[in-house]
C-alpha positions in Angstrom: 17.7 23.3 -76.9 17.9 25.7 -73.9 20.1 28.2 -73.7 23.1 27.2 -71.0 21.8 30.4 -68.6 18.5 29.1 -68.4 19.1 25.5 -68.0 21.3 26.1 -65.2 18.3 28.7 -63.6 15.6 25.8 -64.1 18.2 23.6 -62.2 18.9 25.7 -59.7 14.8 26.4 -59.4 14.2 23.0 -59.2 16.7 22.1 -56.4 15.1 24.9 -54.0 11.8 22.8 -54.9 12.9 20.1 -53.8 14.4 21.4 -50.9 11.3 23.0 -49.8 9.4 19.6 -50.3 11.6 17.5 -48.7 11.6 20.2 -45.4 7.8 20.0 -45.6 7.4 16.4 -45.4 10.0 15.9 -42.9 8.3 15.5 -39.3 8.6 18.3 -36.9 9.5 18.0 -33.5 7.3 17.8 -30.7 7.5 20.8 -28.0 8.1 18.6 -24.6 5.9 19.7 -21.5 5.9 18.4 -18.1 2.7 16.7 -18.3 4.0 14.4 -20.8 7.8 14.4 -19.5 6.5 13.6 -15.8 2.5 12.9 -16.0 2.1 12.8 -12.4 4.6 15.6 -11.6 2.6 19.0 -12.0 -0.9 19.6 -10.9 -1.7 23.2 -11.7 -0.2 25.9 -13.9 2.9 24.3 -14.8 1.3 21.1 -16.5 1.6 22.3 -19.8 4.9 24.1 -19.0 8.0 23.5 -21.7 10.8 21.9 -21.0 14.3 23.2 -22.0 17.6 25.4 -21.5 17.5 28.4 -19.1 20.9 30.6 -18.1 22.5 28.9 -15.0 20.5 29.4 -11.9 17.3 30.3 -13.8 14.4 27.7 -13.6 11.6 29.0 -14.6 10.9 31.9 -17.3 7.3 33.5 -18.6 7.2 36.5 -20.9 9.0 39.1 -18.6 9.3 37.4 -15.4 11.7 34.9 -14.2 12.5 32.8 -11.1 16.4 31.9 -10.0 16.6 28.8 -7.6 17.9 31.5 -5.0 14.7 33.0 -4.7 12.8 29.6 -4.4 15.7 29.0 -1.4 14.1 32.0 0.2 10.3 30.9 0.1 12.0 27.5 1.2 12.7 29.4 4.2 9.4 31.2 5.0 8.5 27.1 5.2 7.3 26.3 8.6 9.8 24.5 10.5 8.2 21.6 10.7 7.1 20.8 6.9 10.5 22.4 5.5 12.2 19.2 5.1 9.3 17.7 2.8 9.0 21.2 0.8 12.4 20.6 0.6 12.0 17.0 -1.7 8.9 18.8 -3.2 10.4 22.2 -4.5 8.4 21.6 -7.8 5.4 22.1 -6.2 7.1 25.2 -3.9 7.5 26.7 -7.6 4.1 25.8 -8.9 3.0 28.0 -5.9 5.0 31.1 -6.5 4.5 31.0 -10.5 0.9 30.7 -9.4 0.5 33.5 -7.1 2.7 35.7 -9.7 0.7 34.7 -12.7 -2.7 35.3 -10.9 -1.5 38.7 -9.6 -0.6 39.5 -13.5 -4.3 38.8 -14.2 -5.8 40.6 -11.3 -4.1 44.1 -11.8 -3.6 43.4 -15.7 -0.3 43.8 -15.8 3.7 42.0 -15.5 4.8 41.4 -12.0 8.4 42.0 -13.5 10.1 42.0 -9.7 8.5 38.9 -8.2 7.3 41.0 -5.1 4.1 41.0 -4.3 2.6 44.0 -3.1 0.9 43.6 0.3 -2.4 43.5 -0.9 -1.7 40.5 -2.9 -4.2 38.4 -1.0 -7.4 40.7 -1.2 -6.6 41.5 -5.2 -6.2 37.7 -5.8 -9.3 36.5 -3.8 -11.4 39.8 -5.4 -10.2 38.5 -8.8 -10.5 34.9 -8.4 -14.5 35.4 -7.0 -15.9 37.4 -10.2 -14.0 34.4 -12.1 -16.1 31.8 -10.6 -19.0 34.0 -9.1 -21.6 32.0 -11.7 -20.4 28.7 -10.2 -24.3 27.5 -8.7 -25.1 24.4 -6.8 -29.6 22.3 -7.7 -31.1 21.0 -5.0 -30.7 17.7 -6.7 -26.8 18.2 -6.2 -27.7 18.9 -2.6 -29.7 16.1 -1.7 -26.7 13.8 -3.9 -24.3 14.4 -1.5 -26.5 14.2 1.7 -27.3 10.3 0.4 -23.8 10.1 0.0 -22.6 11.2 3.4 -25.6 10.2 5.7 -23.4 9.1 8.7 -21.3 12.1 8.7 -24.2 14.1 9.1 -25.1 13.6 12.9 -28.6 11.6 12.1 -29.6 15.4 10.9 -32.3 15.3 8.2 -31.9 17.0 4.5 -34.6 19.7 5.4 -32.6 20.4 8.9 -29.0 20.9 7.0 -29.9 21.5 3.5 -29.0 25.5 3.4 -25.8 24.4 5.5 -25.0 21.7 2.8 -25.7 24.1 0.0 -23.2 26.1 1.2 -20.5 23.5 1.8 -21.2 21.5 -1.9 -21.2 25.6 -3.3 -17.6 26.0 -1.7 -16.6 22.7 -3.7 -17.7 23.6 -6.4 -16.3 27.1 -6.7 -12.6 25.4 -5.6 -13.0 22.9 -8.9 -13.6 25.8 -11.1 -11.0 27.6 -9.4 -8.4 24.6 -9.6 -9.1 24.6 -13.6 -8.8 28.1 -14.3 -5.8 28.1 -12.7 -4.6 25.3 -14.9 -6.1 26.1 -18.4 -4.1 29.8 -17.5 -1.0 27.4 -17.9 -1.8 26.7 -21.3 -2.6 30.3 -22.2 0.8 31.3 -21.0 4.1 30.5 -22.7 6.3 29.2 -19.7 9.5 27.1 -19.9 11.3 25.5 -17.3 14.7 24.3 -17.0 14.6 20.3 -18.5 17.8 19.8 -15.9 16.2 21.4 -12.9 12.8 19.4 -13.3 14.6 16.1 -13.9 16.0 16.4 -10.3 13.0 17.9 -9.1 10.6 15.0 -10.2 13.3 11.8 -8.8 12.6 13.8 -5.7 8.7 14.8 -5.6 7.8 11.1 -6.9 9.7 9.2 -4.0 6.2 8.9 -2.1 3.2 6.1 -1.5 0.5 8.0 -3.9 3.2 8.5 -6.5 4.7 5.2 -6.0 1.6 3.1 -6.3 0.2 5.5 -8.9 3.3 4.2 -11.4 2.8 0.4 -10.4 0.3 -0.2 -13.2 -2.5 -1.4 -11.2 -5.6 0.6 -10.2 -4.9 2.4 -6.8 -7.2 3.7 -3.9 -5.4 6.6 -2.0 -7.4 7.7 1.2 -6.3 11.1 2.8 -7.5 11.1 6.0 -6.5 11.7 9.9 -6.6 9.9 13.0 -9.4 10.7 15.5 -11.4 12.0 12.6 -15.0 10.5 12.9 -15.6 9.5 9.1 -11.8 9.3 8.6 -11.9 6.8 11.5 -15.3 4.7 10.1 -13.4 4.7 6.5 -10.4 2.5 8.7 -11.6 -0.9 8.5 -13.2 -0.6 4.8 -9.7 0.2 3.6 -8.8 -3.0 5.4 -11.6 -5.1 3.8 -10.4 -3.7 0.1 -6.7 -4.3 0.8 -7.4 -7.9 2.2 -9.7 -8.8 -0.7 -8.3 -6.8 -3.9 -4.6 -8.5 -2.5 -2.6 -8.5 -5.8 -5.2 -6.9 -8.0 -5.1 -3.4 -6.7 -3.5 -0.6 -3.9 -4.9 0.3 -1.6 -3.2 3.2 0.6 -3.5 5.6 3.8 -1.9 8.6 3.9 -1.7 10.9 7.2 -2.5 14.6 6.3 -1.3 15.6 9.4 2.2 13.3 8.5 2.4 14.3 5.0 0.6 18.3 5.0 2.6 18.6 1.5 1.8 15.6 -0.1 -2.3 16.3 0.7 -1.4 20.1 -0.5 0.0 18.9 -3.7 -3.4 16.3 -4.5 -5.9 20.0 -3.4 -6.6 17.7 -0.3 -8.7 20.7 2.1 -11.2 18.8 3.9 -11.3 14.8 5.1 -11.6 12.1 4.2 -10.7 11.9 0.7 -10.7 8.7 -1.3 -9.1 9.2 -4.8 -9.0 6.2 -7.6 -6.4 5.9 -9.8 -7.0 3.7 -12.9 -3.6 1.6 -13.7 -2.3 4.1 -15.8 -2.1 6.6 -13.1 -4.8 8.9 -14.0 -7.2 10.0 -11.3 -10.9 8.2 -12.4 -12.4 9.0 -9.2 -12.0 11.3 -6.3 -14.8 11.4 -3.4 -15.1 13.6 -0.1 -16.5 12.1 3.1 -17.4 8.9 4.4 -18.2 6.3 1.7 -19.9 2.6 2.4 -17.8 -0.1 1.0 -20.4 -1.4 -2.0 -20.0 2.1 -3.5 -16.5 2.5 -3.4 -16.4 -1.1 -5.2 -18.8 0.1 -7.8 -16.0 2.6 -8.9 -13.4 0.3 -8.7 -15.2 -1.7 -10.8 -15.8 1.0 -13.3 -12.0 2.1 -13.0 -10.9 -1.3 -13.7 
């Protein structure tokens, strides 16, 4: 028989066992981000961004360096005058921007920008630091000569051999902005940032009342052109977007949107040349995306694919 001391040890022992156990096997909870709170929300830095509690007036805070919804008021009013009103219903992406620039700076000079204020040569440092990060980046000739089969009639009846070093340079340029575009986004995961859950909850209602976003969420495969009138290829892309609304009627979206009409909406989907078809398969996620003029038959090959 066990002396009482012990007994009520071993009890005591076994208890905190237990405990232990019981907090092990118990399921822990899963950090929230804004790609899977709002998939369609974030396109850069803040995709893997947490969501949660910040001090009043606070909406975003990484490491040392914080942003107050009065200092996104005042890049809201370096806006030009005639986009402010749609920066205004896209202030998620205005703060994408900034956190951005801030973050990128950090990396250039190796150090905190604790006061938010960048120093006049922002730009240069930026554009120094971004080119070593994607100076590699090469473009075959087989790439080349791709794209030239691709986008024939936007090329003037000009031969490969007449524009190839031209087109080198333009597919290059691509290139270097896709690697660009994902460094900028993997930094987002490499960098603890939290935003306030309240603040992006409003922010999203607001950046999401829109024709990609809207068709995007309708749970059928979507083609989104971003184009302009009185572009040539934009213009030659008009009455194939007609055909494949007439005939996919029901089955899938297709949409036009007016980069001149909507210059944030195009900024927020890295729209810098057109036309630009993107596909959506009917979950929302982009399956295809495609610069230039496209015949019909190929664009319906990807549909196909998507669907």
């Amino acid at each position: 028989m066990r002396p009482p001391v012990i007994s009520r040890i071993l009890a005591c022992v076994l208890t905190f066992v237990s405990m232990l156990t019981m907090a092990s096997a118990s399921p822990t909870t899963e950090t929230l981000t804004v790609e899977k709170a709002y998939p369609h929300l974030a396109s850069g830095i803040l995709t893997y961004a947490t969501l949660g509690d910040l001090p009043d007036g606070q909406i975003l805070q990484s490491d040392s360096r914080a942003i107050s919804e009065t200092e996104l008021e005042k890049s809201l009013a370096e806006v030009p005058q005639q986009v402010r009103e749609e920066a205004r219903n896209n202030l998620f992406f205005l703060l994408e921007q900034k956190a951005t620039q801030d973050l990128l700076l950090n990396e250039a000079r190796g150090k905190d920008c604790k006061d938010g204020e960048a120093p006049p040569d922002a730009g240069p440092l930026i554009r120094s630091y971004l080119e070593k990060t994607v100076g590699k980046v090469e473009v075959s000739d087989k790439e080349v000569a791709a794209f030239y089969e691709e986008n024939k009639d936007m090329c003037g009846g000009a031969s490969l051999d007449q524009i190839k070093d031209d087109l080198k340079q333009y597919v290059l340029a691509q290139k270097r902005q896709d690697a660009v575009t994902e460094h900028i986004r993997s930094m987002g995961q490499r960098k603890p940032i939290t935003l306030s859950s309240v603040w992006v909850k409003k922010q999203a209602a607001l950046a999401t009342d829109n024709p990609v976003d809207k068709v995007r969420s309708s749970g059928r495969p979507s083609l989104v052109d971003f184009g302009a009138s009185g572009c040539r290829p934009c213009d030659m892309m008009a009455p194939i977007l007609e055909n494949l609304k007439t005939k996919y009627v029901g089955k899938m979206n297709v949409e036009f949107i007016h980069v001149r009409e909507k210059q944030i909406l195009a900024a927020r989907y890295g729209i810098q040349s057109i036309p630009v078809q993107i596909l959506f398969d009917k979950s929302g996620k982009e399956a295809w995306r495609h610069t230039g003029f496209i015949p019909q038959p190929e664009i319906e090959k990807e549909i196909y694919v998507a669907s």
